[in-house]
N, C-alpha and C positions, 0 to 999 in steps of 0.2 A: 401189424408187425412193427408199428413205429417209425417208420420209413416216410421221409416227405416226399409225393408226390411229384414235386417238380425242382429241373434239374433246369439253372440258368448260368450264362456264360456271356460275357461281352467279346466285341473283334470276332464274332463266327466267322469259317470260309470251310466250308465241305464240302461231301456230294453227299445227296440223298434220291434212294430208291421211291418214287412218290408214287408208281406203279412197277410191279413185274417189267422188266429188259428196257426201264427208260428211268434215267437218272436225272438228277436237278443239281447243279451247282449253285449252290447257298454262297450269300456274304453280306452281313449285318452287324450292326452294331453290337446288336442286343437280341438275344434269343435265349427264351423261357421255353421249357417241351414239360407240359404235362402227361406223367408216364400214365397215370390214371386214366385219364381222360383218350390219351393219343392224339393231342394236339400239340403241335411247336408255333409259338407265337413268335416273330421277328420282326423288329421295330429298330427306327433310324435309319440312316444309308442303309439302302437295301438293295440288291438283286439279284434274282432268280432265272437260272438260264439252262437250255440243253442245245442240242440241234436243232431246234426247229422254231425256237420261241425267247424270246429273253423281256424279264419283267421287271422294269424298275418302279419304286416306289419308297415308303416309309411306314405301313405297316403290313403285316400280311400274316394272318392264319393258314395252318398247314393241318389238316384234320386225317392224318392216316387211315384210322376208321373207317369215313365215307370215302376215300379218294378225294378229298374237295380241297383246293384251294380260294382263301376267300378276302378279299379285299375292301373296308370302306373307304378308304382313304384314297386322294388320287393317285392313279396310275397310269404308267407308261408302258405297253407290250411293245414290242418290237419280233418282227416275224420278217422273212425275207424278200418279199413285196410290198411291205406296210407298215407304217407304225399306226396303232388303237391307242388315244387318251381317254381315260373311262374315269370319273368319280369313286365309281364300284367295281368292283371282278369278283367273277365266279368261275375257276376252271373246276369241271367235274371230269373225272372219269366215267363216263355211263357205264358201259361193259370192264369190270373190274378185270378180267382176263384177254382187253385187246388195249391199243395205245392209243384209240380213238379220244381226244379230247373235245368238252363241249364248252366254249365259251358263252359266260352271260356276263352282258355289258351294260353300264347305267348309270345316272347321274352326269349330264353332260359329254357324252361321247363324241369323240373327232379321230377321224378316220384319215389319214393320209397317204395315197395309195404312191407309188415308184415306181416308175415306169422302166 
């Protein structure tokens, strides 16, 4: 149809549905979303946060598709007992119809637990 595939914008700050009844508030510098594909790419000041988890970093793939968010670059989670620094992240959704998240951690991990 002639149409390009991808749609980019600098200064994001949204919310996105990354599964069914759980939302993600976006804000980056820089965000590329391949409609093709169904990936949003967001690179720069970045972070990604809901109730339960908040992700700071400077690069991060967003893959609709598979439910997967995916990180090389380092990063910081923060979750309510803890902050995770990981070289790598991988959140998956396993079961596409529950909000069960599976983290994979890598590249230098440090774990810092609050008591």
């Amino acid at each position: 149809n002639g149409n390009l595939p991808i749609i980019s914008s600098d200064n994001v700050i949204g919310t996105i549905a990354f599964v069914p009844d759980m939302l993600i508030k976006i804000k980056a510098e820089r965000a590329d979303f391949n409609t093709k594909n169904n990936l949003m790419n967001l690179k720069g000041e970045l972070k990604l946060e809901n109730e339960v988890f908040k992700l700071i970093g400077s690069s991060i793939t967003i893959d609709f598709g598979k439910n997967i968010i995916n990180s090389n670059k380092r990063i910081k989670m923060i979750l309510p007992n803890s902050e995770i620094e990981a070289g790598k992240i991988q959140v998956i959704n396993v079961d596409k119809k529950d909000e069960n998240l599976k983290f994979l951690l890598d590249d230098g991990v440090r774990l810092k637990y609050l008591l």
